[in-house]
PDB file of N, CA, C and O in Angstrom:
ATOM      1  N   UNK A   1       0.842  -1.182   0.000  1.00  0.00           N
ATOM      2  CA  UNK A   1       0.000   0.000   0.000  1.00  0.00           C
ATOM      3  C   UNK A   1       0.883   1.241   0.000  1.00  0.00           C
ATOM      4  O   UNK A   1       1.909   1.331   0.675  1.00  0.00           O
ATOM      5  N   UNK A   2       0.338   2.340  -0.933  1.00  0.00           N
ATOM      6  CA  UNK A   2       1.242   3.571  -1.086  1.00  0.00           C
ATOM      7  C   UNK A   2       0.556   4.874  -0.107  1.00  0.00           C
ATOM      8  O   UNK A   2      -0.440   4.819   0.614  1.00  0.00           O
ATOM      9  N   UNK A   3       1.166   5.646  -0.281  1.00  0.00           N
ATOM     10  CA  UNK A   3       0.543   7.037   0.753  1.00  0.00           C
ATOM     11  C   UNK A   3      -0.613   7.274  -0.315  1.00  0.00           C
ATOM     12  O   UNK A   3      -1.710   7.592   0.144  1.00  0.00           O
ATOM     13  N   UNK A   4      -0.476   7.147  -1.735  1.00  0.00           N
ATOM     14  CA  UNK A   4      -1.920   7.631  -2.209  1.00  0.00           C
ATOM     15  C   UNK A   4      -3.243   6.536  -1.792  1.00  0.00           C
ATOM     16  O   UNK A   4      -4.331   6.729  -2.335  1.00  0.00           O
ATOM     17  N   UNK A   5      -3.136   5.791  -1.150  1.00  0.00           N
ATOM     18  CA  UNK A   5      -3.820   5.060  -1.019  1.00  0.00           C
ATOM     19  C   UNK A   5      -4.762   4.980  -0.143  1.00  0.00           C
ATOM     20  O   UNK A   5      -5.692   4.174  -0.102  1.00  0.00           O
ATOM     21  N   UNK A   6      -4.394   6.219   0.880  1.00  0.00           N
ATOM     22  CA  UNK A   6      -4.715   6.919   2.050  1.00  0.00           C
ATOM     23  C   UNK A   6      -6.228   7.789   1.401  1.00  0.00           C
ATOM     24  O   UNK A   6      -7.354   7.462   1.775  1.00  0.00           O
ATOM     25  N   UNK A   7      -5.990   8.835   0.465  1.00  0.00           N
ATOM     26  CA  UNK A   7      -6.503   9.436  -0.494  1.00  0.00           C
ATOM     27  C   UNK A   7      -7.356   8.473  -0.678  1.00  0.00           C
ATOM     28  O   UNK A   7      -8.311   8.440   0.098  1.00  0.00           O
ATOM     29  N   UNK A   8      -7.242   7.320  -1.855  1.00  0.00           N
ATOM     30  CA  UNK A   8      -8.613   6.196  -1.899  1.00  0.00           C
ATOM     31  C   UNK A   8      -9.199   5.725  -0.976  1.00  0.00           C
ATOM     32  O   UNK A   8     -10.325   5.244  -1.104  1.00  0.00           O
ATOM     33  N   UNK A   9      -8.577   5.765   0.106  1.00  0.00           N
ATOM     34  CA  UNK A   9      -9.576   5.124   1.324  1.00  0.00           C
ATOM     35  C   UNK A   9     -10.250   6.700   1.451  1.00  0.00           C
ATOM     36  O   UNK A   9     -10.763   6.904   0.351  1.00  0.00           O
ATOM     37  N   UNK A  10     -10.435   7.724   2.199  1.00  0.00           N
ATOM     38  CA  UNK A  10     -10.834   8.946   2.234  1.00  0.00           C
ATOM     39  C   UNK A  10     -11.915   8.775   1.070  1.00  0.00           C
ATOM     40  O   UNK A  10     -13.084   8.518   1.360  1.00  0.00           O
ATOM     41  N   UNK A  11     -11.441   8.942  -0.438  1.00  0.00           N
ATOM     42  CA  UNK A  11     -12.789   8.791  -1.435  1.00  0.00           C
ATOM     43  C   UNK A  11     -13.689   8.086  -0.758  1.00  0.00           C
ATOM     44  O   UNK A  11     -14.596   8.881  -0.515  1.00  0.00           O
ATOM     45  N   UNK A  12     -13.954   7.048  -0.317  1.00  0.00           N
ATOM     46  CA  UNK A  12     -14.559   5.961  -0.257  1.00  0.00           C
ATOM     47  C   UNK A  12     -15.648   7.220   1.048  1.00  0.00           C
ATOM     48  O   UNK A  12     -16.839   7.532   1.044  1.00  0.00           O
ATOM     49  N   UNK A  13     -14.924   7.461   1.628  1.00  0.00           N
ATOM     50  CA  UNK A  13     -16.127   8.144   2.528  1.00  0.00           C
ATOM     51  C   UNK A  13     -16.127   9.464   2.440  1.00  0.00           C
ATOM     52  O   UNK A  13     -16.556  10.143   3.374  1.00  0.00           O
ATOM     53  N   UNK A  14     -15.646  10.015   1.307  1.00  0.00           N
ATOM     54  CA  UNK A  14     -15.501  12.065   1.346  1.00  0.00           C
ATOM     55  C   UNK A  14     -14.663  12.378   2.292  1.00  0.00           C
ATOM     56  O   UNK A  14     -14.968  13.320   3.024  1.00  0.00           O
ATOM     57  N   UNK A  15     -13.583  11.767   2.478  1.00  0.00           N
ATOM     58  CA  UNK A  15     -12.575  12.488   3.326  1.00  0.00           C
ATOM     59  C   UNK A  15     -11.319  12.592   3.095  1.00  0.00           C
ATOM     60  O   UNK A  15     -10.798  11.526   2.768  1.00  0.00           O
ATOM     61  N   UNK A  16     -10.410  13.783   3.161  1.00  0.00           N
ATOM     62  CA  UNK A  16      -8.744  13.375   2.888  1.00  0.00           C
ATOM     63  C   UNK A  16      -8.179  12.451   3.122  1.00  0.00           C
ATOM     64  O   UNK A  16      -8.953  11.513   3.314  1.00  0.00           O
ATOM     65  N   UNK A  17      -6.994  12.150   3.232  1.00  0.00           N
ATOM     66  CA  UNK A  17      -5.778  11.572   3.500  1.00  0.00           C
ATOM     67  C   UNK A  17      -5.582  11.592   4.635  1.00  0.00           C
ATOM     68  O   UNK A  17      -5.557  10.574   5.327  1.00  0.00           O
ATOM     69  N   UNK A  18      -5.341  13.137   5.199  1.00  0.00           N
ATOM     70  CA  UNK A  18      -5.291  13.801   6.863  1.00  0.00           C
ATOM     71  C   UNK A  18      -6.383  12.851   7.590  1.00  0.00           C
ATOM     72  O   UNK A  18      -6.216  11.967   8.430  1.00  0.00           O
ATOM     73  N   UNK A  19      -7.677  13.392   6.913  1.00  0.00           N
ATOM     74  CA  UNK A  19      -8.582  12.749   8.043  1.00  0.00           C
ATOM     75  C   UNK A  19      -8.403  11.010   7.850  1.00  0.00           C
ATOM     76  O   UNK A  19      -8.183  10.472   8.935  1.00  0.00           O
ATOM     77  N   UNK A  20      -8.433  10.455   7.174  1.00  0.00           N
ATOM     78  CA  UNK A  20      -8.081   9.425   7.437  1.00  0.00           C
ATOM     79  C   UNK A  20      -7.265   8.850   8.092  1.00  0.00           C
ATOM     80  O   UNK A  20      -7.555   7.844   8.738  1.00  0.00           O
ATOM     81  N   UNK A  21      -6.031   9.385   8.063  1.00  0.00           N
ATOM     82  CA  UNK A  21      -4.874   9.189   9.349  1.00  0.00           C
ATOM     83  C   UNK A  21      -5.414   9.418  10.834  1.00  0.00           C
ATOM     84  O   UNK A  21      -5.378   8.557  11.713  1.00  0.00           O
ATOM     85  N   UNK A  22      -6.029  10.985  11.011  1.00  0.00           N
ATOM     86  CA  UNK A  22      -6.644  10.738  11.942  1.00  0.00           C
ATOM     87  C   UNK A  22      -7.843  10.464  12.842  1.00  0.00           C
ATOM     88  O   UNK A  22      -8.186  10.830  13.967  1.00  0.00           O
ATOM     89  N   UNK A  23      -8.556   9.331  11.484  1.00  0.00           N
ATOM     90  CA  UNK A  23      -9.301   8.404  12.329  1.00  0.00           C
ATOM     91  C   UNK A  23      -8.847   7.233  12.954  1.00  0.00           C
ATOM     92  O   UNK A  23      -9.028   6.833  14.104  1.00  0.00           O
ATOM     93  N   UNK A  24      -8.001   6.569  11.668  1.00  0.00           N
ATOM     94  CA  UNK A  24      -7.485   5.445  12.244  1.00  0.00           C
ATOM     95  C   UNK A  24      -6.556   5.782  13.394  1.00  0.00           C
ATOM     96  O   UNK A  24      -6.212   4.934  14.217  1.00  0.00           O
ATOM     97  N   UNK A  25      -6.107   7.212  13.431  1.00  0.00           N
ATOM     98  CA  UNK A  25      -5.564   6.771  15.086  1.00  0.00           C
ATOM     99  C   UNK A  25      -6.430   7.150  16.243  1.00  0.00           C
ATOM    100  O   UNK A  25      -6.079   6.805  17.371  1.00  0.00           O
ATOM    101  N   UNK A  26      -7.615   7.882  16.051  1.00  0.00           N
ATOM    102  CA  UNK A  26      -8.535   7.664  16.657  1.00  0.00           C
ATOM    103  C   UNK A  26      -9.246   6.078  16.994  1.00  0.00           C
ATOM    104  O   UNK A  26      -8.891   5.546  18.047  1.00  0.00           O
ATOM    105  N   UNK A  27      -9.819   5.651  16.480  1.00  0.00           N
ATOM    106  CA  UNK A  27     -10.170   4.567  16.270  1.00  0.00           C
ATOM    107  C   UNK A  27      -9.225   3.562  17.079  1.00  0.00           C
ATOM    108  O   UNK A  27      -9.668   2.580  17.676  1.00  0.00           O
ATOM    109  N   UNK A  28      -7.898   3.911  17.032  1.00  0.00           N
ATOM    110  CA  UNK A  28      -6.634   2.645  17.805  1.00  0.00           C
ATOM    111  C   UNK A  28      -6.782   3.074  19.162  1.00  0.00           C
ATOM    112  O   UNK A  28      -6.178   2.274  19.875  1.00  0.00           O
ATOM    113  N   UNK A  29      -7.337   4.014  19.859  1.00  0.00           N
ATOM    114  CA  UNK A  29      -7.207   4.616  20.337  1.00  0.00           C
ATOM    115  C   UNK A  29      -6.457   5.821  20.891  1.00  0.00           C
ATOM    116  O   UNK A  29      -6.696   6.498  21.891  1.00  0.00           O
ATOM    117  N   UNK A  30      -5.707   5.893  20.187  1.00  0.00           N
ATOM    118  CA  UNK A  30      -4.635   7.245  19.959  1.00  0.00           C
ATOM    119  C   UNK A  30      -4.791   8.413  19.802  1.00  0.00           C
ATOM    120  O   UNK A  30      -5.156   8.880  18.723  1.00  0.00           O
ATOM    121  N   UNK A  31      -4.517   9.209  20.978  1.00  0.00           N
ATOM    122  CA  UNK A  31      -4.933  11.220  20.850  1.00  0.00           C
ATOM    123  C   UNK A  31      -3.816  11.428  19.759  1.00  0.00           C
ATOM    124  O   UNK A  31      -2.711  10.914  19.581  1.00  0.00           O
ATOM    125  N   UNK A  32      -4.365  12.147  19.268  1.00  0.00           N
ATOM    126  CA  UNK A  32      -3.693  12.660  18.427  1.00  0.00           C
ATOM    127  C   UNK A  32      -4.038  14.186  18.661  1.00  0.00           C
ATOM    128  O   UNK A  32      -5.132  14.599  19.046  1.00  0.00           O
ATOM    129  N   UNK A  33      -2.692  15.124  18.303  1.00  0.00           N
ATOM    130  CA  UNK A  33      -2.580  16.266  18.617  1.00  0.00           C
ATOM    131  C   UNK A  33      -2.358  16.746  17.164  1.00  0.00           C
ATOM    132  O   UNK A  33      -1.186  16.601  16.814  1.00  0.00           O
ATOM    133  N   UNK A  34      -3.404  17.429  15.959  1.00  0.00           N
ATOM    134  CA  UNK A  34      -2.270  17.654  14.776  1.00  0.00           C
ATOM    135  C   UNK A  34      -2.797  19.213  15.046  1.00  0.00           C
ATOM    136  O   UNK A  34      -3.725  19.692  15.699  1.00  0.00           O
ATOM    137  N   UNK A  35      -1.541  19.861  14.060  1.00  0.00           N
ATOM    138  CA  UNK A  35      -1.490  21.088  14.133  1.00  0.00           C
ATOM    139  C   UNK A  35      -1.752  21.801  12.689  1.00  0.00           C
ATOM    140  O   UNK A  35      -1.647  21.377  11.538  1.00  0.00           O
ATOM    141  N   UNK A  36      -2.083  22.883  13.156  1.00  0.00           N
ATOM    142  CA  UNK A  36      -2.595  23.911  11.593  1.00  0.00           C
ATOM    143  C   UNK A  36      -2.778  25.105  11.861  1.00  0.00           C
ATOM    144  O   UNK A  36      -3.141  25.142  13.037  1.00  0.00           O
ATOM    145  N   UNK A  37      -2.733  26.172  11.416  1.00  0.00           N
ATOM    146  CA  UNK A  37      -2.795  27.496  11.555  1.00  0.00           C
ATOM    147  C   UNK A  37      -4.341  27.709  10.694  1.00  0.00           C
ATOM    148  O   UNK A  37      -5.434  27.940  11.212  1.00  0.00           O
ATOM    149  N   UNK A  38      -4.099  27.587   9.578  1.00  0.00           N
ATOM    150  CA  UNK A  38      -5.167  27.200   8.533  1.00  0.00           C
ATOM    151  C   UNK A  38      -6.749  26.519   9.455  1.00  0.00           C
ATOM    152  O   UNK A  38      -6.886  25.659  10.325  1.00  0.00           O
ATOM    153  N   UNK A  39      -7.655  27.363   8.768  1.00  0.00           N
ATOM    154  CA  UNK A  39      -8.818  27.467   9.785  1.00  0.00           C
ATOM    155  C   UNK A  39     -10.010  26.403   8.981  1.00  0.00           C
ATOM    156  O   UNK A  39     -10.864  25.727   9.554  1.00  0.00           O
ATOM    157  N   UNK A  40      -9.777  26.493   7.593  1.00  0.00           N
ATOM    158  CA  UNK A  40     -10.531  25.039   7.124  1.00  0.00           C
ATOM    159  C   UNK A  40      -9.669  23.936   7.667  1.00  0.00           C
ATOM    160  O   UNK A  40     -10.312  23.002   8.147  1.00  0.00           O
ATOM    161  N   UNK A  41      -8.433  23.833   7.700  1.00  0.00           N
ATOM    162  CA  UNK A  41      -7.897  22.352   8.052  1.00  0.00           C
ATOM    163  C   UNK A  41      -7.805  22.142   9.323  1.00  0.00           C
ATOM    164  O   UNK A  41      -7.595  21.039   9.828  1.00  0.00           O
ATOM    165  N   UNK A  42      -7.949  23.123   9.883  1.00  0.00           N
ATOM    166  CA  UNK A  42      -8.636  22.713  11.757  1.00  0.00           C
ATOM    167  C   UNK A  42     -10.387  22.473  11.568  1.00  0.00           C
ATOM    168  O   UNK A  42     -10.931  21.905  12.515  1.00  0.00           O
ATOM    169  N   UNK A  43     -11.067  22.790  10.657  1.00  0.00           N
ATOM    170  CA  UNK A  43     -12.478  22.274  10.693  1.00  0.00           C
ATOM    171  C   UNK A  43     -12.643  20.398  10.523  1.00  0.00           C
ATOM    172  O   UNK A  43     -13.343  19.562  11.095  1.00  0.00           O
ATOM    173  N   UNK A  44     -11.676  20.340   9.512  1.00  0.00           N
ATOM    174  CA  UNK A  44     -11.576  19.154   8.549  1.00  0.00           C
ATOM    175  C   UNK A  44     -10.606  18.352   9.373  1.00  0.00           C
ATOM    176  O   UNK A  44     -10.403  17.242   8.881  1.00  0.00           O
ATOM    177  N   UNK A  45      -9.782  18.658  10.771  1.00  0.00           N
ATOM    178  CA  UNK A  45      -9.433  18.049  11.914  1.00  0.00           C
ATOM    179  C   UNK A  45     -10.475  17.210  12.230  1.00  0.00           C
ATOM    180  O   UNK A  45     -10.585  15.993  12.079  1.00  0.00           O
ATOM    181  N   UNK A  46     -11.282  18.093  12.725  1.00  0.00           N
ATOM    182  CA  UNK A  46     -12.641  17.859  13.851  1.00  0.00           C
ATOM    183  C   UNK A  46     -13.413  17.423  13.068  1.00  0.00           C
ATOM    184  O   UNK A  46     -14.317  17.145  13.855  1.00  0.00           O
ATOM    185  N   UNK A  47     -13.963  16.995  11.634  1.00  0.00           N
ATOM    186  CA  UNK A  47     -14.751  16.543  10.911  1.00  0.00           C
ATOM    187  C   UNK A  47     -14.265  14.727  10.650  1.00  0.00           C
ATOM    188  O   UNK A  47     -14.126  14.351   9.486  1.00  0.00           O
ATOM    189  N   UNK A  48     -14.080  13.895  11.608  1.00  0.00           N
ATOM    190  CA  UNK A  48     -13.549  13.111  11.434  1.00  0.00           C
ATOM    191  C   UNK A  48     -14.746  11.877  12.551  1.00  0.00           C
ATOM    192  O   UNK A  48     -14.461  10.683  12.644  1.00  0.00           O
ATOM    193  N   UNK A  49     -15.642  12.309  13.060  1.00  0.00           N
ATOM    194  CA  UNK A  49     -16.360  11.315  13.724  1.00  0.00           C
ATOM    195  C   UNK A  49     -17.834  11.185  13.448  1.00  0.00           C
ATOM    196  O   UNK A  49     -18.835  11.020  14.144  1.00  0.00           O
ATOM    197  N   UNK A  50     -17.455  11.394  11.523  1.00  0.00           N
ATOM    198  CA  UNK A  50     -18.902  11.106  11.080  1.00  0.00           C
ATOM    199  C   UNK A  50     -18.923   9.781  10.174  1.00  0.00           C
ATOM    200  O   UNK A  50     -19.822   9.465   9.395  1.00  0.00           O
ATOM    201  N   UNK A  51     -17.698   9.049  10.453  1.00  0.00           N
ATOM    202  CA  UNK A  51     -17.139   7.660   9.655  1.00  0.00           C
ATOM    203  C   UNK A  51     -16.660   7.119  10.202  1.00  0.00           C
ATOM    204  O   UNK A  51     -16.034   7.664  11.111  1.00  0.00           O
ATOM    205  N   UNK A  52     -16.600   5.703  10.059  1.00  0.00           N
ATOM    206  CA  UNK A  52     -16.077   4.875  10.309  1.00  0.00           C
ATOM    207  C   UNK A  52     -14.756   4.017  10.018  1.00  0.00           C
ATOM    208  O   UNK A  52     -14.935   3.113  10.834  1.00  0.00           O
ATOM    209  N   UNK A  53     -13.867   3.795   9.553  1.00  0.00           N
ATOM    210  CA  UNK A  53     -12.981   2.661   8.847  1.00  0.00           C
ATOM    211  C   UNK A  53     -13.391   1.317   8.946  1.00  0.00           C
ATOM    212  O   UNK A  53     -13.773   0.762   9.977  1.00  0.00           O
ATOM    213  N   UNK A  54     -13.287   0.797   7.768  1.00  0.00           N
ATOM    214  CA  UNK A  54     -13.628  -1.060   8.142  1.00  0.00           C
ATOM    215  C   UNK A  54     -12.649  -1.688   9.133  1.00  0.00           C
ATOM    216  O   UNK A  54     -11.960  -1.198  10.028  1.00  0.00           O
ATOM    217  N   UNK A  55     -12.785  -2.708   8.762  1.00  0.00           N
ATOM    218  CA  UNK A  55     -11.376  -3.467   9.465  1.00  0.00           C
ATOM    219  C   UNK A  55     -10.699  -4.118   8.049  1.00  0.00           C
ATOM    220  O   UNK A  55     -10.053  -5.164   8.107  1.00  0.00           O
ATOM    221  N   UNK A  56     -10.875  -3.524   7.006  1.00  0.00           N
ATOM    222  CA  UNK A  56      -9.725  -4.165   6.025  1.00  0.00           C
ATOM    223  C   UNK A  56      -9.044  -2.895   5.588  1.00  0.00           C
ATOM    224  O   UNK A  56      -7.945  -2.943   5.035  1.00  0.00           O
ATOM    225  N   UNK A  57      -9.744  -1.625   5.849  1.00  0.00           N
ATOM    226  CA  UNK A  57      -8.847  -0.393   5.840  1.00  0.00           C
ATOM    227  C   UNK A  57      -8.029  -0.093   7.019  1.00  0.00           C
ATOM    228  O   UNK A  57      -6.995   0.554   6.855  1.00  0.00           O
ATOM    229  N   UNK A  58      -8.484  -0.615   8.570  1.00  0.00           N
ATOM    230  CA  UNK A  58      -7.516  -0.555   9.434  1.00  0.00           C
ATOM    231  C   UNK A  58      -6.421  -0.780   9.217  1.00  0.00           C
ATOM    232  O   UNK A  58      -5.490   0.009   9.381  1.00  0.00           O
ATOM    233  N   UNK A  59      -6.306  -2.644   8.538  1.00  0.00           N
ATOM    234  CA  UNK A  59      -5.004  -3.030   8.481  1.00  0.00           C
ATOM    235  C   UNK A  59      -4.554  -2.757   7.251  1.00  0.00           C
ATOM    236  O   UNK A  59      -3.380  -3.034   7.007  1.00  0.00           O
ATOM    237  N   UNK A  60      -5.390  -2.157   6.214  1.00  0.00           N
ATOM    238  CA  UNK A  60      -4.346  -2.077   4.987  1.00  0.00           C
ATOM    239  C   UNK A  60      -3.464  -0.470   5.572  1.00  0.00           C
ATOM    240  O   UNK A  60      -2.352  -0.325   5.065  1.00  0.00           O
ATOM    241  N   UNK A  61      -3.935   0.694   6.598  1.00  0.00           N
ATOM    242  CA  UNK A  61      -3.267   1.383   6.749  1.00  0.00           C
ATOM    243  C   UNK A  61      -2.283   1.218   7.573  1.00  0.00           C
ATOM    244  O   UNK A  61      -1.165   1.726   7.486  1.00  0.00           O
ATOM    245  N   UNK A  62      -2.698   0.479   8.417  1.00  0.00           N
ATOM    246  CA  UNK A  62      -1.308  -0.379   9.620  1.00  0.00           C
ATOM    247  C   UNK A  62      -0.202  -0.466   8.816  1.00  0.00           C
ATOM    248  O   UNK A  62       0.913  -0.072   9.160  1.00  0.00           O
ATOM    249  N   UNK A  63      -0.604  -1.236   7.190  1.00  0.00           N
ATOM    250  CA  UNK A  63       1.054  -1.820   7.018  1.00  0.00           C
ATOM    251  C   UNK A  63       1.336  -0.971   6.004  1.00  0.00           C
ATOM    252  O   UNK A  63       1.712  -1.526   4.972  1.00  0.00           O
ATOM    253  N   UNK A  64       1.259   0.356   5.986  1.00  0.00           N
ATOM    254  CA  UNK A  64       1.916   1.848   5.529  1.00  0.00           C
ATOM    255  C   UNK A  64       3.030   1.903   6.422  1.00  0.00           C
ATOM    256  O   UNK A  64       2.891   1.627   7.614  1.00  0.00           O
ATOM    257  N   UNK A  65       4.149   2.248   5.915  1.00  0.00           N
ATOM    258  CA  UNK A  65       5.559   2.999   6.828  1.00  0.00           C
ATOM    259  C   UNK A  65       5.902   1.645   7.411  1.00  0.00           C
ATOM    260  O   UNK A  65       6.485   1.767   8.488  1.00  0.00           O
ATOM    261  N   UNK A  66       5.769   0.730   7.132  1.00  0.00           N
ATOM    262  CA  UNK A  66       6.551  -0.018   8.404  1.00  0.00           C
ATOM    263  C   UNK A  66       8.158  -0.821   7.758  1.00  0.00           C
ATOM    264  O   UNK A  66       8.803  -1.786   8.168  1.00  0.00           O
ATOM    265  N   UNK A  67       8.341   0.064   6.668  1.00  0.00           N
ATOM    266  CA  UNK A  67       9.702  -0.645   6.334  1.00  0.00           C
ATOM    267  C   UNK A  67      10.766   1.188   7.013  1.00  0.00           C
ATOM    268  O   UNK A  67      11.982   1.319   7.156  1.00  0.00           O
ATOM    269  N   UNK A  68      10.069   1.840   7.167  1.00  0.00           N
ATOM    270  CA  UNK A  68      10.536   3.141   7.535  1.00  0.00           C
ATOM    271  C   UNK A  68      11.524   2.935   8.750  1.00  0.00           C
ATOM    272  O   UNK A  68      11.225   2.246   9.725  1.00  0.00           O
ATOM    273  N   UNK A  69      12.718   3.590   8.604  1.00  0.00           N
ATOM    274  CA  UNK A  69      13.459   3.370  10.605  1.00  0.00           C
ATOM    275  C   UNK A  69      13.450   3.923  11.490  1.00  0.00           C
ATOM    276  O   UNK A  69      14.062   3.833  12.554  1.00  0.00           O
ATOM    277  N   UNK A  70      11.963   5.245  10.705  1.00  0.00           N
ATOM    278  CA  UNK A  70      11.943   6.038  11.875  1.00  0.00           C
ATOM    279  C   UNK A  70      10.809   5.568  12.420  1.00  0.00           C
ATOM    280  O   UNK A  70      10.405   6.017  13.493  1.00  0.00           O
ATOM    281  N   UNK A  71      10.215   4.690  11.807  1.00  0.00           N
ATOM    282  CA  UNK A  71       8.657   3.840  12.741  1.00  0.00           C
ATOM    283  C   UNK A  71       9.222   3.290  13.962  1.00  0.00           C
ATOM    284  O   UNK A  71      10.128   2.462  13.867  1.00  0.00           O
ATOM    285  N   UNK A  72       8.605   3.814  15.582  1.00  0.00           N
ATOM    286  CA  UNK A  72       8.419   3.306  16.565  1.00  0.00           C
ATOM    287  C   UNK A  72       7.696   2.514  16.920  1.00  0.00           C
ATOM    288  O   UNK A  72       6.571   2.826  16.530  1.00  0.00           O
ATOM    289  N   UNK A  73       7.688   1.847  17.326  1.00  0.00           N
ATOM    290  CA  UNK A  73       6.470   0.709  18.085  1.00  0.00           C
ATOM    291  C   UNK A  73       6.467   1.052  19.544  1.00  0.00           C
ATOM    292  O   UNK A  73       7.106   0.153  20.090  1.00  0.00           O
ATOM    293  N   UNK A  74       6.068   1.892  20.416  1.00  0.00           N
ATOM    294  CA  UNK A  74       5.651   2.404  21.334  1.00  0.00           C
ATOM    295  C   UNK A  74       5.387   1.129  22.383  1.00  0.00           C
ATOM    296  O   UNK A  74       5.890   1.087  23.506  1.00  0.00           O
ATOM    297  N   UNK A  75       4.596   0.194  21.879  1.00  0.00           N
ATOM    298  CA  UNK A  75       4.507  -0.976  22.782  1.00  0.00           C
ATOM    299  C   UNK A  75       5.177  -2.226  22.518  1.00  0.00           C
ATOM    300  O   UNK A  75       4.653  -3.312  22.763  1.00  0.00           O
ATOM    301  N   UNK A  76       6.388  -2.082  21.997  1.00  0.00           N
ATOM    302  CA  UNK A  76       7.690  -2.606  22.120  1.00  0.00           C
ATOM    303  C   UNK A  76       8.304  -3.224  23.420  1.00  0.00           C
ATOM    304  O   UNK A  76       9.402  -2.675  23.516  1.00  0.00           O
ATOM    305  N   UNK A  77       8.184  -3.910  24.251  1.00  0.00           N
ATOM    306  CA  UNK A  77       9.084  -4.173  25.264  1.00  0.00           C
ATOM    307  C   UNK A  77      10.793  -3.750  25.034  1.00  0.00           C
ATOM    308  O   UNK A  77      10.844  -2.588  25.439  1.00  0.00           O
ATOM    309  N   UNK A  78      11.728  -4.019  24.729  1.00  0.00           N
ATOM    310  CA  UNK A  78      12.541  -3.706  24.543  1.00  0.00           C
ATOM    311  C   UNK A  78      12.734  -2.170  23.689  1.00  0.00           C
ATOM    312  O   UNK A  78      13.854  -1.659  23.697  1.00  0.00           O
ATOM    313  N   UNK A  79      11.789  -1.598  23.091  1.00  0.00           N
ATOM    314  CA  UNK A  79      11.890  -0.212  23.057  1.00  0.00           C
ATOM    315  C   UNK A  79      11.908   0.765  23.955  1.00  0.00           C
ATOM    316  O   UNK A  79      12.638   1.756  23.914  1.00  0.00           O
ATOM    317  N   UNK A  80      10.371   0.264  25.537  1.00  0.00           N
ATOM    318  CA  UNK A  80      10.049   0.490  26.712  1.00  0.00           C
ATOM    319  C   UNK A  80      11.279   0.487  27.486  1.00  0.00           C
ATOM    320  O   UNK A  80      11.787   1.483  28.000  1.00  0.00           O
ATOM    321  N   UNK A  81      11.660  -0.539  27.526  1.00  0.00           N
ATOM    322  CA  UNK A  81      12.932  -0.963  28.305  1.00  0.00           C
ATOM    323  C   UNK A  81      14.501  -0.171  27.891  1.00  0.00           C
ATOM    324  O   UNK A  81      15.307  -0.008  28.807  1.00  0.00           O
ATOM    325  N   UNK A  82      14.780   0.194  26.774  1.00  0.00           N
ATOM    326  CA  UNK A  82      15.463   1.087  26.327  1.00  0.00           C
ATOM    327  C   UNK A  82      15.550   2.876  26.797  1.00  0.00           C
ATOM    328  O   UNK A  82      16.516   3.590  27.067  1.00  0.00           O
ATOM    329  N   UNK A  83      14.310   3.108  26.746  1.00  0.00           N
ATOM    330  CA  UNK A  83      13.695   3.816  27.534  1.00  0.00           C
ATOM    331  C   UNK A  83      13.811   4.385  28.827  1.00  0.00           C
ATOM    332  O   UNK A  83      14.329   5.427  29.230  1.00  0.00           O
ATOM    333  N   UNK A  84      13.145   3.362  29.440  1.00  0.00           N
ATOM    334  CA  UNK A  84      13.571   3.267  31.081  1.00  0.00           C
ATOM    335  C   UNK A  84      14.833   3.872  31.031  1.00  0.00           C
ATOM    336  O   UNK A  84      15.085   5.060  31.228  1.00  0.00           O
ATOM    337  N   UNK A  85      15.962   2.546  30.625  1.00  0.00           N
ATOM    338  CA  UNK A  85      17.303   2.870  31.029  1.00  0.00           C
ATOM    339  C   UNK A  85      17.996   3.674  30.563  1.00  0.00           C
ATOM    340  O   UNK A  85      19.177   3.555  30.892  1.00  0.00           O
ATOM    341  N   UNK A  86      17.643   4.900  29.568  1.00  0.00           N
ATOM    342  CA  UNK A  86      18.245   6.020  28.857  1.00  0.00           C
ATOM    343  C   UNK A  86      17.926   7.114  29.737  1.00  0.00           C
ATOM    344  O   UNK A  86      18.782   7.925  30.088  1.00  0.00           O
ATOM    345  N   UNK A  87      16.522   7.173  30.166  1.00  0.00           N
ATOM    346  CA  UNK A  87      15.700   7.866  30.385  1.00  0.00           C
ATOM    347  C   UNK A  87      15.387   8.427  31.972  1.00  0.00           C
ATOM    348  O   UNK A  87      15.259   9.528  32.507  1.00  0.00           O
ATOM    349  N   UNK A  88      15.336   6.799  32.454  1.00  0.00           N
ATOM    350  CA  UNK A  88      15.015   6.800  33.551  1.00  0.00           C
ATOM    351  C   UNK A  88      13.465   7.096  33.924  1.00  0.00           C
ATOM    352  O   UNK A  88      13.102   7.101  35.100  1.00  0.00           O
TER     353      UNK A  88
END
């Protein structure tokens, strides 16, 4: 799956790319904080809990970016644990 593909999922329900990203991390349960100065694309933020995603668009967007090295896995044990001990 490519980043335009983000875009075809969005067609499918009248929504960008953006909002699609942030449903599905809505949906994972994930706050998401995005930013904009731009006063339609803070509308089109908040215009995001009038759809749904399936569950074959969940995972076809899951496996976007994951050959990337800047992808984290947050619930990583040994990322956690890396963490800790850098971090404290």
């Amino acid at each position: 799956m490519k980043s335009e593909d983000l875009a075809a999922i969005g067609a499918k329900y009248g929504k960008s790319a953006a909002q699609v990203a942030l449903r599905w991390l809505t949906q994972r349960g994930v706050v998401a904080i995005p930013k904009s100065s731009h006063k339609e694309r803070m509308a089109q933020n908040f215009d995001i809990f009038d759809f749904t995603l399936t569950d074959d668009d969940m995972k076809s967007i899951a496996k976007l970016n994951q050959h990337d090295s800047g992808t984290i896995n947050f619930g990583d044990p040994q990322f956690v644990r890396y963490l800790i001990e850098n971090y404290g």
